[in-house]
N, C-alpha and C positions, 0 to 999 in steps of 0.2 A: 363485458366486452373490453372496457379501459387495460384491466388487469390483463385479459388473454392477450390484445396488442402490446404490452407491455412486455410480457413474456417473450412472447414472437421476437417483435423487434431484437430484444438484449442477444436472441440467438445468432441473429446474422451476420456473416462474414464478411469479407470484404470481398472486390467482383468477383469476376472469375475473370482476372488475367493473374498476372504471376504474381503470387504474394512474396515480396521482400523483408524475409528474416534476418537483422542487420544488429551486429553489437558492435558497438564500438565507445564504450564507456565507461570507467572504473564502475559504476552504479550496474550497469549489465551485467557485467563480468562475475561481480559479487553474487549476483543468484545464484551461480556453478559451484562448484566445491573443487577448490583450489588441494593442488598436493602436488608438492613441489617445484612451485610458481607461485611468483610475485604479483599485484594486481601494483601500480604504479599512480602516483596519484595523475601522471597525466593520463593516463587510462589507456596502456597498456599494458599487458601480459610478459615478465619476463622469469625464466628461469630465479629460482629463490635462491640466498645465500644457501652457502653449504653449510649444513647443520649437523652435529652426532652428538648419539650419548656417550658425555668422556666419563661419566664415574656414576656409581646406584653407589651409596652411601648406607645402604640397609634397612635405612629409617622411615616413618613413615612422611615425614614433612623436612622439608629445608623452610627456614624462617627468615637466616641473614646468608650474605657472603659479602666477603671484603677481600680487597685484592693487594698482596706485600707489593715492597718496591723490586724486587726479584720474581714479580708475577706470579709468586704461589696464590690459586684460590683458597681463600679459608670459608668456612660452611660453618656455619649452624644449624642445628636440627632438633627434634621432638619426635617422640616423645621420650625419649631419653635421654636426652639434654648432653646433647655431645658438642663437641668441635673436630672438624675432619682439615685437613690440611692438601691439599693437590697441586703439587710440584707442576712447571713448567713441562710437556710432555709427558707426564704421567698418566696413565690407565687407572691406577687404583688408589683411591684417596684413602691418606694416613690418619689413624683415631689420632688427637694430640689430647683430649682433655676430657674423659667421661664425669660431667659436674653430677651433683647430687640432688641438684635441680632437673623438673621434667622441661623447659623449654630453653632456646637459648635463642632468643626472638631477634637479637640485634651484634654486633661485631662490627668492631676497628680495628683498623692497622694504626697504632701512636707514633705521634714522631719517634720514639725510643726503637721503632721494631717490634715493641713486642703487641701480640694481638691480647684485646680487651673485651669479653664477652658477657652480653648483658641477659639476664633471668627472669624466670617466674616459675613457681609465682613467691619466690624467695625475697625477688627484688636485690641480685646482689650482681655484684663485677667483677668477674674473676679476670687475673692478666695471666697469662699464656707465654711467657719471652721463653728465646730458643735456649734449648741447653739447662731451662729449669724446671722444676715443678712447677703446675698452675698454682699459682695464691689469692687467697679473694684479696681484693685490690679495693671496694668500698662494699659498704650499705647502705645500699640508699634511703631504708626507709619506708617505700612503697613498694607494692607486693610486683611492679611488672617493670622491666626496664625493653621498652619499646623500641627505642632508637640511641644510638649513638655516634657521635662526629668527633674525632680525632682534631685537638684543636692547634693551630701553625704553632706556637709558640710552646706545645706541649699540655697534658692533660687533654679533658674528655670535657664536651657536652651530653648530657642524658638526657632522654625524653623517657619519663618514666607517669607509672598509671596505677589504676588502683581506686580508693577514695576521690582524690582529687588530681589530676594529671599536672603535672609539674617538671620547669627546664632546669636542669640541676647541672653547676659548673663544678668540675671535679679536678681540682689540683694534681701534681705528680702523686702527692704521697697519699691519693684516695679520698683527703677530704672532701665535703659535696657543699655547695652553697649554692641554696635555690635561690635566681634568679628569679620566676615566677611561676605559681599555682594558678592554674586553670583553672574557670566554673565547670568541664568537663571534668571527667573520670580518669582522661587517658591525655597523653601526649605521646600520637603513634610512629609521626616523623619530623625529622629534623633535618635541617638543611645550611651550607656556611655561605654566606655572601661572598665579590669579590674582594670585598675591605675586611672581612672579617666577620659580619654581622649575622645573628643566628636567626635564623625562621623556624619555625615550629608546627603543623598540623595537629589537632584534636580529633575527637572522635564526638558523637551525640549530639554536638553542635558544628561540625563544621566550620572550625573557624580558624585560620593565616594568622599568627601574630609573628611582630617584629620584636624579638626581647630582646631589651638595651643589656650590653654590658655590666653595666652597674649595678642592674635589675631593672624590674617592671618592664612590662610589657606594651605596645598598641596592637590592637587590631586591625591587619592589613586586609583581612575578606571576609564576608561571612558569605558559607558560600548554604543556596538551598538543600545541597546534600547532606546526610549524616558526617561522611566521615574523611578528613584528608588522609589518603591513605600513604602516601609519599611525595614530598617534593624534592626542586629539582631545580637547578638557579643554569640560566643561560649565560653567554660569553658577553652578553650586553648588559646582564644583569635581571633581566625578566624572570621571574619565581613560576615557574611548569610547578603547581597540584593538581593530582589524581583526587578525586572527587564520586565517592559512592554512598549511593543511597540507602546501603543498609551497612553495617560494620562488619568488617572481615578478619575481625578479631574474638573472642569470648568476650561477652556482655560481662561487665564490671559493676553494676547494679540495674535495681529495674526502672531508674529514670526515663522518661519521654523519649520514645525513639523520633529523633528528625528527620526526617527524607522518608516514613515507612509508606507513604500512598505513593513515591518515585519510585519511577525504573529505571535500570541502564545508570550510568555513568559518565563523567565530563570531565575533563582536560581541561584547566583554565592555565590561561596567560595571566599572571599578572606584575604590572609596574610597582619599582620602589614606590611609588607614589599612592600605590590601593588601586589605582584601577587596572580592574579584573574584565577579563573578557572569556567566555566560554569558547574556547577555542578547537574543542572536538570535542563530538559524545558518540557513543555506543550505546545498544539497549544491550549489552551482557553486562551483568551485575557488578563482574568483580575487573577493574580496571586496574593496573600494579601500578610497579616502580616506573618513576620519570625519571628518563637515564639519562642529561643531553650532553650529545656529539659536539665536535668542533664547529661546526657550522650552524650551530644554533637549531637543529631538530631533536627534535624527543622522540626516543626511543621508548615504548610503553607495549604491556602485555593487558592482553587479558584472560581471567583465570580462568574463566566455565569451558572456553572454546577453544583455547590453547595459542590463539592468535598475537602474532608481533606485529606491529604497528612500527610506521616511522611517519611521526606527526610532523609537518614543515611550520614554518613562522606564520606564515600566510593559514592554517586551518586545514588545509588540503593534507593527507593520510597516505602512505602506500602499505600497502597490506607485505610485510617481508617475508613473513613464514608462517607455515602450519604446523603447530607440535601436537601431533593426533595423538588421541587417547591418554594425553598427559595435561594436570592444571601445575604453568606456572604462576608463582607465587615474588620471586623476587630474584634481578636484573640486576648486575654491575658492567662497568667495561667500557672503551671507549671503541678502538680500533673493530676488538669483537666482544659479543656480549656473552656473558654466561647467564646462563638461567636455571635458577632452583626452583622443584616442583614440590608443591604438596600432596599427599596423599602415596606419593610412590618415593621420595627422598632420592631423585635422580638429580644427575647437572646434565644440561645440553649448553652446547657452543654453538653460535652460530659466527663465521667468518667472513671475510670480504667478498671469499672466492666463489662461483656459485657451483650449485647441485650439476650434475652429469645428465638428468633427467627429472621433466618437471611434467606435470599434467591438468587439463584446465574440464571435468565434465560439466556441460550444462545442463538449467535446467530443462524439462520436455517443453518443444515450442508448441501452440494449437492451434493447428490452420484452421479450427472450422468445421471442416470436412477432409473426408480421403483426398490424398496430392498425391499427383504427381510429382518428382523432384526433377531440380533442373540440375544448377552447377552451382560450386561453392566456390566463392570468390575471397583471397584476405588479403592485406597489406601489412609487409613486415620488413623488419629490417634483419637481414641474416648476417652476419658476421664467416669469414673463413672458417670452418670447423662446427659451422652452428648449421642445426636445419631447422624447419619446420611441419608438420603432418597434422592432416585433420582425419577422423573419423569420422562416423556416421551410426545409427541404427532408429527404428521408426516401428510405429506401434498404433494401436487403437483405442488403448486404455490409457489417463491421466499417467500411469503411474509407471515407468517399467519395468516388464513382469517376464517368464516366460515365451508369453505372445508375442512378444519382440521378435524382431531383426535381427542376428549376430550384426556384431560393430563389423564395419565394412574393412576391409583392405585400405592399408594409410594411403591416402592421397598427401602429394609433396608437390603438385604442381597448383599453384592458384587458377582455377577455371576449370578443373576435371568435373565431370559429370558427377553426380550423388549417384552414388548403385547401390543405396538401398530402397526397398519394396516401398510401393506405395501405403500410403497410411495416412493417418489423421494427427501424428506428434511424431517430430522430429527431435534426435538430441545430438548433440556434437560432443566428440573427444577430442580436445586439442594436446599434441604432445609436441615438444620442446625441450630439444636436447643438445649437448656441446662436448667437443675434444675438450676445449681447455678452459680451466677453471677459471680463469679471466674476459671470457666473451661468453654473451648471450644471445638468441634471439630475440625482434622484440617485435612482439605482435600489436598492431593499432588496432584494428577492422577484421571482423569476419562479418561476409553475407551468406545466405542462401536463399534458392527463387523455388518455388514449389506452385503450381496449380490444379487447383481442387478439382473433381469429377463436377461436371454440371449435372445441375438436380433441376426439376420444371418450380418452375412461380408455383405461390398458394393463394388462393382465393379466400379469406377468413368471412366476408359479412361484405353484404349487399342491401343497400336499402336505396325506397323509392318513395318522394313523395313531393305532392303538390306544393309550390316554392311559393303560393300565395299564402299558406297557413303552416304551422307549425304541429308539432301531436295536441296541443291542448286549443288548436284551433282557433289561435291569435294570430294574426298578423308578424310575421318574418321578414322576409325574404325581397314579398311584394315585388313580384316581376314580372307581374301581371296574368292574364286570364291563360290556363291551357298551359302553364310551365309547371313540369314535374323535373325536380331535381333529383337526382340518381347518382349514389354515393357508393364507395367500397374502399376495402383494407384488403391492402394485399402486400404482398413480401417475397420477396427470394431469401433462402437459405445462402447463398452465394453472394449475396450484395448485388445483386446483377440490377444495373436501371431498368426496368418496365415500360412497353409500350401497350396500349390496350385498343381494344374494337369491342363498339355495343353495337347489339343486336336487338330487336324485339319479333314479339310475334301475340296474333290472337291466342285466345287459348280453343283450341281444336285445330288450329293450324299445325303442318310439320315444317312448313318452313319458315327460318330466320332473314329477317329484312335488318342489311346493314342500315343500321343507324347514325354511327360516326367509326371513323379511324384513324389511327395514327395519333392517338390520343394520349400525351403526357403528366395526364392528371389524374387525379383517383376521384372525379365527378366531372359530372357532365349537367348542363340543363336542357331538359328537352322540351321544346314546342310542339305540345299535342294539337293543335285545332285543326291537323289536315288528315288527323288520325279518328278512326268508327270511335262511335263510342264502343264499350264494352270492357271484360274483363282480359288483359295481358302482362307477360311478364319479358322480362330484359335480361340479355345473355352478357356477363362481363369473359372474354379473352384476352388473358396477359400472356405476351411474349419477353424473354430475356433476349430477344435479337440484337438490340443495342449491345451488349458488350457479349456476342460470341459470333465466332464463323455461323454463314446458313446453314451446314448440316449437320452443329451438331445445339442450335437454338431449339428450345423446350416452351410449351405454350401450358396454362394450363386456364380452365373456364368456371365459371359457376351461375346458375340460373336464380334470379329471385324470386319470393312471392308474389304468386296474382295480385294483381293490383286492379281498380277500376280507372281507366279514360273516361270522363264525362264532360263535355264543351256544350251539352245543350240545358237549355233550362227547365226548371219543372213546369208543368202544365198546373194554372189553380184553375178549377171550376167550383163559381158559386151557383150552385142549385136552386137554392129558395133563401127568401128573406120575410119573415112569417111577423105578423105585428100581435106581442101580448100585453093590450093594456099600454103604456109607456117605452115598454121593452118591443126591440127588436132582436129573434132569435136567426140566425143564419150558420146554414149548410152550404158543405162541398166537400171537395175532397182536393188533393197536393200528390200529385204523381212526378218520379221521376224515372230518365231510361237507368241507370244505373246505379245513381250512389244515393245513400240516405237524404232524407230532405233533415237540414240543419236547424232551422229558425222561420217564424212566422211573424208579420206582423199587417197591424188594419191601418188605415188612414179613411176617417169618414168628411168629407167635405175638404180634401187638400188640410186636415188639422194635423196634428201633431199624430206620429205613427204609435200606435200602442200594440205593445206583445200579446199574441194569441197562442197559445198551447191547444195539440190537437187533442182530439177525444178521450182518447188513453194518457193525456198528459204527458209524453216524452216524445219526440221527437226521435226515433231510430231506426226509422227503415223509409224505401223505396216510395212505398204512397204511404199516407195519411189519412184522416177523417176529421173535415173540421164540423164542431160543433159546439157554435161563441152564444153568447148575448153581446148587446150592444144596451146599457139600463138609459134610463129617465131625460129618452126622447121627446121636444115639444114638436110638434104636429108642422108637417114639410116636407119638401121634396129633399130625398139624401143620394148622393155618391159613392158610393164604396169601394174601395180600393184594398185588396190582400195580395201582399208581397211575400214570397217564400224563396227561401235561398238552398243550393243543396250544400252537400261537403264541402264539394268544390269550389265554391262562390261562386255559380250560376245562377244568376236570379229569375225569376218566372212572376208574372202578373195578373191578378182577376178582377176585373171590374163589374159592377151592377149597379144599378138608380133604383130604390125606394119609394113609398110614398111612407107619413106615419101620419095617422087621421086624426 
């Protein structure tokens, strides 16, 4: 019975007046599937920057990009280890350097101009200057050169991998002087302080180090995840690491993977000083480049989903864009970002300006039950040139199918009526569109009021029983003689508050005698002693009249098991009291009108009561048959006294005087 009410319950709706469907919070918002709109971290909806693909590169992965001081993007890519070069305004980006290496994972722009590109699994650094042939430029050494940072005064920082991941300082003329080797395998990103200073990210272990100039390194984080996948230093100085729990590179041996029971990925902040603070996470796997803007936010993707982020100082996120059916992979750019994908070797832009048209579906709402719909209510800020529309469509199934609704005609006034069909799930289309590429709408709030069909109450379970004893026929309740407590479960499907009316009646009777009304509880105690005895049973009727109009309140009833009333006591007659010897044998019988007789016991002379068992030794029905000894009486006149109690705790009394010779 616990589990069936358990059930019940979890099913119930809320009343039946209008149920309020209500978003109004980046967290809301995030259930729908965004396409082309923004989610804001103050938790509105705006048209997303404008984004396109400027170039597909042919390849299957872009790995780096770096941007000239004349704003050519330059690419790297895999698996044929090229560099691609794309002019300001250009559509179709230029092959500059087919290497003879399969990846080309990393790329700088050097103070000299010319671009520096780093390998695997060669491990070498080819330079790129305009006007010549490529030349390798160093050997590092190590089979992967992971990252690179173009250093102010000329030459290269490497972060390169393999055996033992190591920060390698590479002069104009190619030579390398490691700075410091890793306990990890890989050093996968690098990053330049505002004085000059280099930060470095690992892989396997997760760990921030600060390499001194000179050499040797400190450890500035060790963070729980596997692997820093990019860092990214603020205009205050704060070091932005990307932080993933599994590596998003080829495993470089089968050392201990760190982070493998994590999931999702984290954003940390952390001060020159080491302390780190996890300052955003996701549960998608692969988290990229920390790009940060002038105003001290980070710009970050993530790879499985296709999502850009724009992380604030404060923690708080706004979702910028959606790049469907493409994984980015890595981020440069200040004013606007470029973005290389893996798997497809395309570049998308995304710019200040925003998209023409944006769209917000949510997820299906679930009244419950079939609604009615009322009106759809939003709060926006619309700008000259901007509008806003909502749609609509409704259905019966979780999921929607077929069985749907078409999406209704765009509503563009806040307060129009929903016209679509009644149903059980509601979903909404939000579309948000603009003339000019410089204003947006921007959505706060959307409601909608929808109420259910009313359905009648249900009656689940009815029980009745004497509130002086309990089933195992101990003392409870104790509320004295003739009170039966009368219990039920009951529920509306609709949330509706219940009101109840008990009834009883004889059994051969047809009519019901109010008992109580207007009853807010789900028991009642009844005072039988002005009631026959006999066998009757009690009608529970629940109304949802509290929360609906008179004509359209729904009642529903249930009857319980017979039960016995019994308020009189059992009759004992002692018949005879016979003398054998010492012994006194004594008869009679224990009659009651209705219920089992419970327990017996004797008292001979006002002494101490002792238990008697009837004939057949149990005690379970109506009458009885006593038939005791009393042993090793001396010779007197005696009193006898036999008490017998029924179910009910009615007691009954038999007295007789003796002689024993």
């Amino acid at each position: 019975m616990i589990l069936l009410l358990s059930l019940f319950l979890a099913t119930m709706a809320e009343a039946v007046s209008p149920h309020i469907w209500r978003e109004d919070s980046q967290a809301a918002f995030q259930k729908g599937e965004p396409n082309g709109v923004s989610l804001t971290h103050e938790g509105a909806v705006t048209l997303a920057p404008a984004h396109k693909r400027v170039a597909d590169t042919g390849e299957d992965f872009v790995w780096a990009l770096s941007v000239g001081a004349d704003k050519t993007l330059y690419i790297g890519t895999g698996n044929e280890g090229r560099v691609y070069a794309l002019k300001p305004g250009g559509e179709q980006a230029e092959l500059l350097f087919d290497s003879p290496e399969v990846h080309i994972f990393s790329l700088a722009v050097g103070s000299d101009g010319a671009v520096y590109a780093g390998t695997s699994p060669g491990g070498l650094i080819y330079r790129i200057a305009s006007g010549k042939d490529p030349t390798e430029f160093c050997r590092t050494g190590d089979r992967h050169v992971f990252a690179l940072v173009a250093r102010p005064g000329g030459g290269l920082y490497a972060g390169t991998g393999g055996d033992r991941g190591r920060v390698l300082n590479i002069d104009h003329r190619g030579q390398a002087t490691a700075l410091y080797a890793s306990k990890d395998p890989n050093v996968v990103s690098l990053a330049l302080g505002a004085s000059g200073e280099v930060y470095a990210g690992t892989d396997n272990s997760g760990l921030v180090y600060r390499v001194r100039e000179k050499g040797g390194a400190d450890v500035l984080y060790d963070a729980s995840e596997k692997e820093i996948h990019s860092l990214g230093v603020g205009p205050d100085g704060t070091i932005y690491a990307t932080a993933m729990a599994r590596s998003g590179r080829p495993e470089a041996n089968g050392r201990e993977k760190k982070g493998a029971e994590q999931q999702g990925a984290t954003l940390y902040a952390i001060r020159p000083s080491g302390l780190a603070t996890p300052l955003w996470k996701t549960d998608d796997p692969m988290l990229l480049d920390a790009v940060v803007d002038a105003n001290g936010a980070v710009n970050v993707a993530t790879g499985k989903r296709g999502h850009v982020y724009r992380v604030w100082p404060d923690g708080k996120a706004t979702l910028l864009a959606v790049l469907k059916d493409v994984n980015p992979w890595v981020m440069i750019g200040k004013n606007a970002l470029w973005i290389g994908c893996s798997g497809s070797g395309e570049i998308y832009r995304l710019k200040n300006g925003f998209v023409k048209e944006g769209q917000l579906v949510s997820e299906p709402r679930d009244f419950g039950q079939v609604s009615h719909w009322g009106r759809v209510w939003w709060q926006n800020d619309a700008p000259p040139k901007t509008s806003v529309a909502v749609q609509t469509r409704s259905g019966n199934s979780a999921e929607p199918d077929d069985t749907w609704s078409a999406w209704s005609e765009p509503m563009t006034t806040s307060g129009e009526p929903i016209a679509s069909r009644a149903g059980r799930f509601l979903q909404y289309r939000l579309i948000l569109k603009t003339q000019s590429e410089n204003a947006t709408p921007r959505l706060r709030a959307i409601k909608f009021a929808g109420l259910q069909d009313n359905v009648p109450p249900r009656i689940l379970h009815i029980n009745a029983a004497a509130a002086l004893f309990d089933d195992e026929g101990e003392n409870s309740v104790n509320m004295g003689k003739g009170v039966w407590k009368v219990d039920w479960i009951a529920g509306d499907d609709n949330g509706d508050a219940l009101i109840y009316a008990l009834y009883f009646r004889s059994i051969g009777e047809s009519h019901w005698r109010l008992l109580e009304d207007e009853l807010q509880t789900s028991h009642f105690f009844w005072q039988t002693e002005a009631v026959p005895d006999g066998r009757v049973e009690v009608k529970v009727v629940a109304s949802d009249r509290l929360d609906n109009p008179a004509e359209q309140a729904l009642t529903a009833q249930a009857v319980s098991v017979p039960f016995d009333i019994d308020n009189s006591a059992p009759t004992v007659q002692l018949r005879e009291v016979s003398q054998v010897g010492k012994n006194a044998t004594v008869t009679g019988s224990i009659a009651d009108v209705a219920t089992a007789i419970r327990k017996a016991a004797y008292s001979l002379n006002s002494d101490d009561w002792q238990v008697v068992f009837p004939a057949d030794q149990i005690f379970d029905s109506p009458t009885e048959t006593l038939n005791f000894s009393i042993r090793n009486l001396k010779p007197g006149s005696y009193t006898l006294v036999v008490k017998a109690e029924d179910a009910l705790g009615n007691v009954g009394v038999g007295k007789t005087v003796f002689e024993v010779k």
